[in-house]
C-alpha positions as CSV (number, residue, x, y, z in Angstrom):
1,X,21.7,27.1,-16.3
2,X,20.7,29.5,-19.3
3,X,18.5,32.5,-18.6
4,X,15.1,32.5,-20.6
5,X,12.3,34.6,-20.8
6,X,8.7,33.6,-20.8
7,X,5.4,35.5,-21.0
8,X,2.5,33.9,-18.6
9,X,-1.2,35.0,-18.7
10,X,-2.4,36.3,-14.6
11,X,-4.3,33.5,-13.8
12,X,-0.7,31.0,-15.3
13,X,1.3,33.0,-13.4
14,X,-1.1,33.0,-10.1
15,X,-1.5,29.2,-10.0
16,X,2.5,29.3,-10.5
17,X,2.8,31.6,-7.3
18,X,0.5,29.2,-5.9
19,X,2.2,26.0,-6.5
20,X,5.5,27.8,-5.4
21,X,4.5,28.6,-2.2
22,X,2.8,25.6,-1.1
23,X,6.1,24.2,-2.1
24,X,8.5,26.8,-0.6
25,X,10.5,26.8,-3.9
26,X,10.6,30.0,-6.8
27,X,8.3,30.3,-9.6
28,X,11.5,29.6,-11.4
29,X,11.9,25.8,-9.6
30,X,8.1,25.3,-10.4
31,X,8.6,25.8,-13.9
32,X,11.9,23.8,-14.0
33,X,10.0,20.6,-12.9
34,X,7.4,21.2,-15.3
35,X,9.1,21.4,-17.9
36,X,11.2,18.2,-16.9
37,X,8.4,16.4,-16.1
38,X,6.8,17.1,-19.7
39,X,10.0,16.1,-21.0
40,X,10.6,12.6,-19.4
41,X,10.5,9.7,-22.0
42,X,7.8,8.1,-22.4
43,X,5.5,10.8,-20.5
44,X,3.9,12.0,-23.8
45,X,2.4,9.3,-26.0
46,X,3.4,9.2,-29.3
47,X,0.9,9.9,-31.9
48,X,0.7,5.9,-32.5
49,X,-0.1,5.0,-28.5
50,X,-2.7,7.7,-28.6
51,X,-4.3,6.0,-31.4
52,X,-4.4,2.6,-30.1
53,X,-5.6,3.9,-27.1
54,X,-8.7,5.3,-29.5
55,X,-9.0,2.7,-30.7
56,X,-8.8,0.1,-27.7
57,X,-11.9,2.5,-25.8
58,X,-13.9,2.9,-28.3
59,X,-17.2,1.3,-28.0
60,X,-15.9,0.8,-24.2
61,X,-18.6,2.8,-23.0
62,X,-22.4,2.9,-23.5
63,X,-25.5,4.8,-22.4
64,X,-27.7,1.9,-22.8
65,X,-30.1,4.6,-24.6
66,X,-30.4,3.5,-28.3
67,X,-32.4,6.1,-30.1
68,X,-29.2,8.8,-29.6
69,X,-28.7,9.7,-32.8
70,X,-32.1,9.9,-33.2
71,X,-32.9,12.2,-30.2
72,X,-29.5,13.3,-29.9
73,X,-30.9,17.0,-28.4
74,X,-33.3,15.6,-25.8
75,X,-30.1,13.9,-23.9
């Protein structure tokens, strides 16, 4: 393994020590399957999937209100 040094905020690095002891592993092993988590093919959408998802929910979902635009601040 290679030896890196990060820089986490309090609250990061209190939800780390957090996570790490409810699992009994190091902050270190926390981070580790993070990382390889965020990694995994397929586990980020590429730019195109996230635009056919846009695409494919919009006009999904409705308020059944249709004067929004019009009184947009009352809602």
């Amino acid at each position: 393994m290679v030896r890196a040094q990060i820089q986490f905020t309090e609250e990061q690095l209190e939800v780390l020590r957090a996570r790490a002891a409810q699992l009994t592993v190091s902050v270190s092993e926390v981070v580790r399957r993070a990382v390889e988590a965020w990694v995994k093919p397929g586990l980020i959408p590429s730019p195109d999937e996230l635009r056919r998802r846009a695409r494919e929910a919009a006009g999904r979902f409705g308020s059944g209100e249709t004067d929004v635009a019009r009184k947009h601040d009352q809602y």
